[in-house]
ZAMARGU-4260 file (C-alpha; in steps of 0.2 Angstrom, whole numbers, plus 5000, padded with zeros to 4 digits):
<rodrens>
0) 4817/5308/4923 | 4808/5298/4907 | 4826/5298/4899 | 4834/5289/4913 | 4825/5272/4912
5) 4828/5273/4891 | 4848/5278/4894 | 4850/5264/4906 | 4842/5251/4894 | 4852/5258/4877
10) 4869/5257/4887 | 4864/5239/4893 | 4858/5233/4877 | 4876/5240/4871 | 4886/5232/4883
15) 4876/5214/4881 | 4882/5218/4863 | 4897/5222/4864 | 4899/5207/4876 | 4892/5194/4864
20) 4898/5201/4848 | 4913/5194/4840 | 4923/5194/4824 | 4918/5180/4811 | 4924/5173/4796
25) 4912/5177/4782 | 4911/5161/4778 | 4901/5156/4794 | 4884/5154/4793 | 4871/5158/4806
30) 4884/5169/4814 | 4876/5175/4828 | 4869/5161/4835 | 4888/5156/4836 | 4891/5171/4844
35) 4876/5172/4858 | 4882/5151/4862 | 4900/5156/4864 | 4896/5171/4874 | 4884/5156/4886
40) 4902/5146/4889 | 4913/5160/4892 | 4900/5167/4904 | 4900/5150/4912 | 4917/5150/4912
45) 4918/5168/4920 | 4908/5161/4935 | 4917/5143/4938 | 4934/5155/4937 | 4926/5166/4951
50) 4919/5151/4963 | 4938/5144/4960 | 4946/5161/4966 | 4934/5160/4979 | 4938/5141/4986
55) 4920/5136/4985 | 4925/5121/4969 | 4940/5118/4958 | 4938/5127/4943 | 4934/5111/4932
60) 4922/5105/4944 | 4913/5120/4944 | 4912/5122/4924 | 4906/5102/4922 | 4891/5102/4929
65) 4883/5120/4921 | 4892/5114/4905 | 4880/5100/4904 | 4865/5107/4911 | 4868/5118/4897
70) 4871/5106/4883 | 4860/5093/4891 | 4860/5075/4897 | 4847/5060/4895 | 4843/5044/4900
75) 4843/5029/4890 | 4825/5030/4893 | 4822/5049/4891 | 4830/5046/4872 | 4818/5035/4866
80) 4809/5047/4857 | 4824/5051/4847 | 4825/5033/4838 | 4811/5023/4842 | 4818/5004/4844
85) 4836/5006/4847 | 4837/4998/4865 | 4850/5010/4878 | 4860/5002/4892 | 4871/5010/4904
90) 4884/4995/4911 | 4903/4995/4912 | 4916/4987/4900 | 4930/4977/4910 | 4925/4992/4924
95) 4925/5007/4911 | 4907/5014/4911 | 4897/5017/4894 | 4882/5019/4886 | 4878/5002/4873
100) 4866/5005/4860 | 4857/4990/4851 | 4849/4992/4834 | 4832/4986/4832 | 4828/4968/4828
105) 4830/4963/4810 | 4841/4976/4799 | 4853/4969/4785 | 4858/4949/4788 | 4862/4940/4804
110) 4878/4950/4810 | 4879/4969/4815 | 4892/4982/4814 | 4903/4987/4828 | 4908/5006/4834
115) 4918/5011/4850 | 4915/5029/4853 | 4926/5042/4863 | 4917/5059/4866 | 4928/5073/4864
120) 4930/5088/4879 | 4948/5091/4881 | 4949/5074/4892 | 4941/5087/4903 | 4921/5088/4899
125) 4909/5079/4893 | 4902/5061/4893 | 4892/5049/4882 | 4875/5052/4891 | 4874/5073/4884
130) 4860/5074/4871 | 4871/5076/4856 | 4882/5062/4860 | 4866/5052/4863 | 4858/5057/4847
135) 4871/5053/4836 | 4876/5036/4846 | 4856/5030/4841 | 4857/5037/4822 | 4872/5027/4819
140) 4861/5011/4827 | 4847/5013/4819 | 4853/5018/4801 | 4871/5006/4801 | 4861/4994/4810
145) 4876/4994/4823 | 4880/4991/4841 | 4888/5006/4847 | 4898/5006/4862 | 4900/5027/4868
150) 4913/5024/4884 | 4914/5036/4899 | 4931/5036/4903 | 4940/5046/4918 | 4942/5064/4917
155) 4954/5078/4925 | 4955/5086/4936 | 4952/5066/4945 | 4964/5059/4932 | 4979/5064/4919
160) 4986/5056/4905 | 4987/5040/4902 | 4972/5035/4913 | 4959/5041/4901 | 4968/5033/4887
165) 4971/5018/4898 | 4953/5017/4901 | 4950/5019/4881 | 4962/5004/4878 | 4955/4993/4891
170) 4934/4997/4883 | 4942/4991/4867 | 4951/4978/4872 | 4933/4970/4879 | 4925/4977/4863
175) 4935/4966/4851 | 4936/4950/4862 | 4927/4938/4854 | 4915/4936/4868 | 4909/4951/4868
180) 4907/4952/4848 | 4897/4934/4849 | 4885/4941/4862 | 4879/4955/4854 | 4882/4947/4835
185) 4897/4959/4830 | 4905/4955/4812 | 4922/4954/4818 | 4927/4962/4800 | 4915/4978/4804
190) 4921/4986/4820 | 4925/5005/4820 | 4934/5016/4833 | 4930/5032/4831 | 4930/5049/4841
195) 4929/5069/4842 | 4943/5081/4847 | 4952/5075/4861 | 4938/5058/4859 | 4949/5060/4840
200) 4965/5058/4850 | 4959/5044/4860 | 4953/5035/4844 | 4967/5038/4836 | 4979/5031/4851
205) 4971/5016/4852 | 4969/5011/4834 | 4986/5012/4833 | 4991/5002/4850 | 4977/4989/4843
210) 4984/4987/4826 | 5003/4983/4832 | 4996/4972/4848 | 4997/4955/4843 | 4988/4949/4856
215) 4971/4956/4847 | 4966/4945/4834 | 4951/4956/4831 | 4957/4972/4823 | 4948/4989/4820
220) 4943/4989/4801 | 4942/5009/4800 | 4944/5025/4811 | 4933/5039/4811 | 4941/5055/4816
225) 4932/5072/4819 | 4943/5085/4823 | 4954/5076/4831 | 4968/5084/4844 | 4985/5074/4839
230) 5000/5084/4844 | 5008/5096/4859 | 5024/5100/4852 | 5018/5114/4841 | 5006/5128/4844
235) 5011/5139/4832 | 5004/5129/4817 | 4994/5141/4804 | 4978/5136/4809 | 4983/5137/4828
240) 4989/5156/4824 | 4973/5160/4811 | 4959/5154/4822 | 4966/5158/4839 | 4953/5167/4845
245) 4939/5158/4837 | 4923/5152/4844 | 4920/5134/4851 | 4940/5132/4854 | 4952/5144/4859
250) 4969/5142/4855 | 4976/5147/4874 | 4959/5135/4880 | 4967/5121/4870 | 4984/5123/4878
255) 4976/5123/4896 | 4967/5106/4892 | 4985/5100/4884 | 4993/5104/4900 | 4978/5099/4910
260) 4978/5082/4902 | 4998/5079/4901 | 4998/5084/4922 | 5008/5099/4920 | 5008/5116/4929
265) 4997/5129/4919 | 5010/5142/4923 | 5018/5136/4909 | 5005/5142/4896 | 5015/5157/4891
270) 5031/5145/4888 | 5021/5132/4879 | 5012/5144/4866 | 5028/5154/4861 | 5036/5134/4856
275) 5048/5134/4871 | 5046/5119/4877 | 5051/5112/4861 | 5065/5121/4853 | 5080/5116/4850
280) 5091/5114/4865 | 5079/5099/4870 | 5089/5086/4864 | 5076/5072/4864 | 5066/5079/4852
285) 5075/5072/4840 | 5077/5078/4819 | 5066/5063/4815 | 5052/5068/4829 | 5050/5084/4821
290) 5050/5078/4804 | 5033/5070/4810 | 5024/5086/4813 | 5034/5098/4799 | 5019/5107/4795
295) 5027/5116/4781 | 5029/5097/4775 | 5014/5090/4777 | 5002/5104/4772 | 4996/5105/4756
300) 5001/5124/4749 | 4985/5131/4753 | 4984/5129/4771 | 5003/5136/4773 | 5000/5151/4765
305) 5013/5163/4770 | 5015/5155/4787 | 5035/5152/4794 | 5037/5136/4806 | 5043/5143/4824
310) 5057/5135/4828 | 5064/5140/4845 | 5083/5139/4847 | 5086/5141/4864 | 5075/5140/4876
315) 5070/5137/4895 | 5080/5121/4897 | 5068/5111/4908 | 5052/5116/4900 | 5051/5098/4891
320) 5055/5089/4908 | 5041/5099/4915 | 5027/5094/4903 | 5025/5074/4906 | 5022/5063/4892
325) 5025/5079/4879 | 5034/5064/4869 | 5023/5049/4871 | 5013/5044/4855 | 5000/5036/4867
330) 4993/5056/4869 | 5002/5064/4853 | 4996/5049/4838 | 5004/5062/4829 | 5021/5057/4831
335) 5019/5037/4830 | 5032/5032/4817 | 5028/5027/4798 | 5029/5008/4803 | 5016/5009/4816
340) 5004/5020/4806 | 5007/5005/4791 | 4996/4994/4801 | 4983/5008/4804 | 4966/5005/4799
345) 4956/5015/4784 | 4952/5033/4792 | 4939/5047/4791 | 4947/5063/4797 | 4935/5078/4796
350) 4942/5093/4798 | 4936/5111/4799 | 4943/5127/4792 | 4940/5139/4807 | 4948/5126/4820
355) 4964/5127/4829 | 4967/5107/4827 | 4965/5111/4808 | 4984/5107/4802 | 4984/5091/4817
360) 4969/5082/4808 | 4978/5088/4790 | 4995/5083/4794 | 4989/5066/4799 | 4980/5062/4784
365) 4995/5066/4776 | 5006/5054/4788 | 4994/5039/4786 | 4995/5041/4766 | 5011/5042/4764
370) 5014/5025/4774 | 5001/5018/4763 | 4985/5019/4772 | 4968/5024/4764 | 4963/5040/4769
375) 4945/5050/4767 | 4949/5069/4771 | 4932/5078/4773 | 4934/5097/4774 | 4922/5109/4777
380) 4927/5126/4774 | 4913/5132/4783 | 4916/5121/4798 | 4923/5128/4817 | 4930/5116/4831
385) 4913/5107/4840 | 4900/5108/4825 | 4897/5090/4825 | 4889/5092/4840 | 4878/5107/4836
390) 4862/5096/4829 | 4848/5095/4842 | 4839/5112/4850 | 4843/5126/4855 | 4861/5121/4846
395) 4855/5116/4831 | 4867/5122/4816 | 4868/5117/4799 | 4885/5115/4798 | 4882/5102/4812
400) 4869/5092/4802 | 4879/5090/4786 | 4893/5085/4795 | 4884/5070/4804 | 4875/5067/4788
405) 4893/5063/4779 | 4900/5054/4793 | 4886/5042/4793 | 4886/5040/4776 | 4905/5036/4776
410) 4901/5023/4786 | 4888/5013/4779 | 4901/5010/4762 | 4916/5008/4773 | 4911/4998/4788
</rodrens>
């Protein structure tokens, strides 16, 4: 009877394992911990998918609020600890809700540096108020001696696209009025836009609707991509296919929040990841659209490897009709043409070698070079998709804090 008890607990501990355990590239560090955080999210995810089968929430709904509970969320008060000095307010921007952080008095001459933030979450999760967010938010205060602006736009499943980057344009738009600038003593040559995977997209989408929008007379001086998600026309790119099943962002997860944000059916998943709903027969994806995203183009040899493009020739005719706003450079920056990306500011893309949105930040360096913008690639080959967040506890990753670390420090020379 002794051996029951022990039985029962070896074949527990081996299924707990075999549940967290995943395959990872050797060139991750801290591996496990990776392992035992992803296997927290897709637990959560098993239990929002069961409460959504169930009717008691949508599925999205369910997943937000133990998301955040699990990553965590403070007050401008409960942060103060973090950065003593840097003075937190929650108000709203021409009616788009965000957190301002103010540096403390004194700091480097009369006028301060300008950032406008856009947390990532695949326009789904997130919001400037979760810890990591907060943190980084007050060291780029306190060390840039900046005001930064971290905006809560809309999210699905209450809005699609283009509402959040509606409401990312608009936060700008009030940020660079020269109001707003005087009242918090903003160099107008200082101001940043920056962002984190689909926050990256958002950044990048607005810089470029600010820099050919003549009715702004204040202009973003430089963009500050991390990881950004820039294109939905091809998920077959070699980092799509080579990190498909890596931790922190999925490759079949970052088609559902594709499809999510451009209001589509999820049905068409399957379609979508096999390149259907851009092959050939769609007429209105024109030679010159798909020049934009030519991977085998824009990516320096290494990255290719032995990688073929997919290129579908005929497939389900209405796919492209069924997907909203596939072609729209408002949610795919991606495909903006070379005399738009001209006018872009200076840029910072980081991008990670174990991410899915790899070649998107890659390919985009490469596009905004090549129409003569300035271009600071930072890649870590040690990096996955969402290490920029992982730098307060429990998530704490080294990774994480060396990424931070050199995005700060891009900043203070180029802003």
């Amino acid at each position: 009877m002794r051996l029951l008890p022990l039985a029962v607990t070896v074949l527990l501990t081996a299924a707990l394992a075999y549940y967290v355990y995943i395959p990872m590239p050797d060139a991750i560090q801290e591996q496990w911990k990776l392992m035992l955080l992803d296997a927290g999210f897709r637990t959560i995810m098993h239990l929002t998918t069961l409460k959504d089968w169930l009717g008691l929430d949508h599925y999205t709904n369910a997943f937000r609020q133990p998301i955040e509970g699990f990553t965590g969320t403070v007050t401008p008060e409960s942060g103060e600890g973090v950065i003593p000095g840097v003075k937190v307010s929650d108000i709203t921007f021409a009616g788009v809700p965000a957190r301002v952080y103010e540096p403390p008095a004194g700091g480097e001459g009369h006028l301060r540096r300008g950032l406008l933030y856009f947390h990532g979450g695949g326009w789904t999760l997130g919001s400037a108020k979760m810890k990591s967010y907060d943190t980084v938010s007050r060291m780029v205060s306190d060390e840039l001696n900046a005001v930064v602006v971290s905006v809560d736009y809309r999210l699905y499943p209450e809005v699609h696209f283009p509402v959040p980057y509606l409401d990312c344009l608009t936060a700008a738009k009030h940020f660079l009025s020269p109001e707003v600038l005087t009242r918090y003593a903003i160099d107008p040559n200082r101001v940043a836009v920056s962002g984190d995977s689909a926050g990256g997209n958002l950044a990048a989408a607005v810089a470029q609707e600010i820099s050919i929008d003549d009715t702004v007379s204040v202009k973003f001086s430089i963009q500050a991509l991390i990881y950004p998600a820039l294109q939905a026309l091809d998920f077959n790119t070699p980092s799509y296919l080579e990190n498909q099943y890596m931790a922190g962002l999925s490759r079949s997860i970052m088609v559902n929040f594709w499809l999510q944000y451009l209001g589509a059916d999820l049905s068409l998943q399957s379609q979508v990841l096999a390149n259907d709903h851009s092959s050939l027969r769609h007429s209105n994806i024109t030679p010159e659209l798909r020049k934009r995203l030519d991977w085998s183009v824009l990516l320096p040899p290494k990255f290719k490897k032995s990688h073929k493009p997919l290129i579908v020739g005929k497939g389900s005719q209405g796919t492209a009709k069924e997907v909203p706003g596939l072609l729209d450079v408002r949610a795919s920056p991606l495909l903006a043409g070379p005399e738009v990306l001209a006018k872009c500011p200076r840029a910072y893309i980081l991008t990670c070698e174990y991410d899915v949105l790899r070649d998107d930040g890659l390919m985009y360096a490469r596009r905004l070079q090549d129409a003569g913008v300035t271009v600071t690639n930072d890649h870590y080959e040690d990096g996955f998709h969402g290490c920029f967040s992982f730098i307060v506890w429990p998530f704490e990753f080294d990774i994480g804090k060396r990424a931070v670390r050199s995005y700060l420090n891009w900043l203070k020379n180029n802003l």
